[in-house]
C-alpha positions as CSV (number, residue, x, y, z in Angstrom):
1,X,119.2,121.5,28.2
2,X,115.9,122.4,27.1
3,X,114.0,121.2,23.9
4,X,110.9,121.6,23.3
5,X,108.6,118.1,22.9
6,X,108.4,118.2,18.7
7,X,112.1,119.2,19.0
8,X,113.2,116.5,21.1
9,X,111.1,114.1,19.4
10,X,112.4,114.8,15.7
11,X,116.0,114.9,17.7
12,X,115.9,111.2,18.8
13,X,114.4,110.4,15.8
14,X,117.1,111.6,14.0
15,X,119.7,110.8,15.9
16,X,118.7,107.4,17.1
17,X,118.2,108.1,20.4
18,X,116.6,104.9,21.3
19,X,116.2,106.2,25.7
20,X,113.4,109.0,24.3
21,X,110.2,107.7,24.3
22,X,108.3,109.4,26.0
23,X,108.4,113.6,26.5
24,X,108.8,113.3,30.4
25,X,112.7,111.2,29.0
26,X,113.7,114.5,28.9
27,X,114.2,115.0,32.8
28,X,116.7,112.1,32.9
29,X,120.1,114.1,32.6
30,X,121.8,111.1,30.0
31,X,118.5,111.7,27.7
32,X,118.5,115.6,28.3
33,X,122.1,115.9,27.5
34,X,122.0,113.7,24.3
35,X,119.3,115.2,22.6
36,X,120.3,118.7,23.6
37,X,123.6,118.2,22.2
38,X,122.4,116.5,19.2
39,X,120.4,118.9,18.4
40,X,123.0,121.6,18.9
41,X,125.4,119.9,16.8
42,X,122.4,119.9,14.3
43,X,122.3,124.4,14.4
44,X,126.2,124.4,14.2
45,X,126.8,122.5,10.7
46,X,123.4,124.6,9.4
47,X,125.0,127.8,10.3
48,X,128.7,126.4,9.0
49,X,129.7,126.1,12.5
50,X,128.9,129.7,13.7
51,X,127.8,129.6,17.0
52,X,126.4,133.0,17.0
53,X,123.1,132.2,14.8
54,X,123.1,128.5,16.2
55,X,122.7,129.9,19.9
56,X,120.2,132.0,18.9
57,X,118.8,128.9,17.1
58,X,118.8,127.2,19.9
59,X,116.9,129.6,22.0
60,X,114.4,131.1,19.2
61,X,114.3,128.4,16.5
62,X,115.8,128.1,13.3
63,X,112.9,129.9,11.2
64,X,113.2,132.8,13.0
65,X,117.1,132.9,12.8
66,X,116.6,132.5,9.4
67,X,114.5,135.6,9.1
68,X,116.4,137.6,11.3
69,X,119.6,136.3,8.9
70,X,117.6,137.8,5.4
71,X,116.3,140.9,7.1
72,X,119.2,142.1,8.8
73,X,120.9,144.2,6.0
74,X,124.7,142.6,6.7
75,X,125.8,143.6,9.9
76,X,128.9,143.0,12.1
77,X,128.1,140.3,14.4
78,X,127.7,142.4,17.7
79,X,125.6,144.7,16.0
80,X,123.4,141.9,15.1
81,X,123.1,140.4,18.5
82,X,122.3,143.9,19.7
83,X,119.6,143.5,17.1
84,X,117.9,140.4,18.2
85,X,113.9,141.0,18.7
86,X,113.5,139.3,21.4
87,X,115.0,140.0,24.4
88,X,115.3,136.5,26.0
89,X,117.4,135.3,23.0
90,X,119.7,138.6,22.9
91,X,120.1,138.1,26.5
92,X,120.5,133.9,26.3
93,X,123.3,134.4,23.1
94,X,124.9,137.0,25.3
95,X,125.3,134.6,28.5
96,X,126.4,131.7,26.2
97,X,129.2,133.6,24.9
98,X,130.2,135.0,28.4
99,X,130.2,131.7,29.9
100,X,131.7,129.7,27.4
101,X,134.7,131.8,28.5
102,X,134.4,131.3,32.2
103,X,134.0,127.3,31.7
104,X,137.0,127.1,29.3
105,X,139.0,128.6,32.3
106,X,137.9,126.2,34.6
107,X,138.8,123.6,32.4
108,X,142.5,125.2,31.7
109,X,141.4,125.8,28.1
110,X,143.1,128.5,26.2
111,X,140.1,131.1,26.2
112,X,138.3,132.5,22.6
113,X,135.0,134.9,23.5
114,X,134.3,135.3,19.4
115,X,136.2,132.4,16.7
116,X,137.7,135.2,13.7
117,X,135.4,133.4,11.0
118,X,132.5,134.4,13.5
119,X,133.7,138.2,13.7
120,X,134.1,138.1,9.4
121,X,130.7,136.5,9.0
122,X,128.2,138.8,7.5
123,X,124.8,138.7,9.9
């Protein structure tokens, strides 16, 4: 997982993550995963536990997600991904999504690409 050094530092801070105390922590896999996860748990209770925006979070920051959110004019979810200014995040929310899928079937999970309360949000 990747977090950026303010990001990871606020995370442990936080979240008590007492094995970050230095920004090259992030390269052991038990700190990574932690503050990564963490910090991702952070983005889904801000967005009500909508995965769309918090992925995008994740990738572009919350600020921007934020702005995107008030500018957008209320669109459909998959019109708002579409609409995603930068092309890494579109792409990165996208591949999320898609492999969220694959993994759940490789752990014998009943499969879900979009959660209905993501679909009826209003982006």
């Amino acid at each position: 997982m990747q977090l950026m050094p303010a990001t990871a530092r606020e995370t442990a801070r936080k979240h008590g993550i007492s094995d970050y105390q230095h920004p090259a922590d992030v390269y052991r896999a038990e700190v990574n995963v932690q503050l990564g996860s963490s910090y991702f748990s952070e983005l889904l209770a801000r967005y009500d536990n909508n995965r769309i925006p918090a992925i995008a979070a994740y990738n572009a920051g919350p600020s921007r997600i934020n702005r995107w959110l008030n500018d957008s004019g209320s669109r459909p979810m998959d019109v708002w991904v579409e609409n995603i200014p930068y092309r890494e995040t579109r792409g990165y929310v996208q591949n999320v999504l898609a492999f969220s899928v694959i993994y759940q079937d490789m752990l014998g999970q009943q499969k879900t690409f979009i959660k209905p309360a993501e679909l009826k949000y209003v982006y």
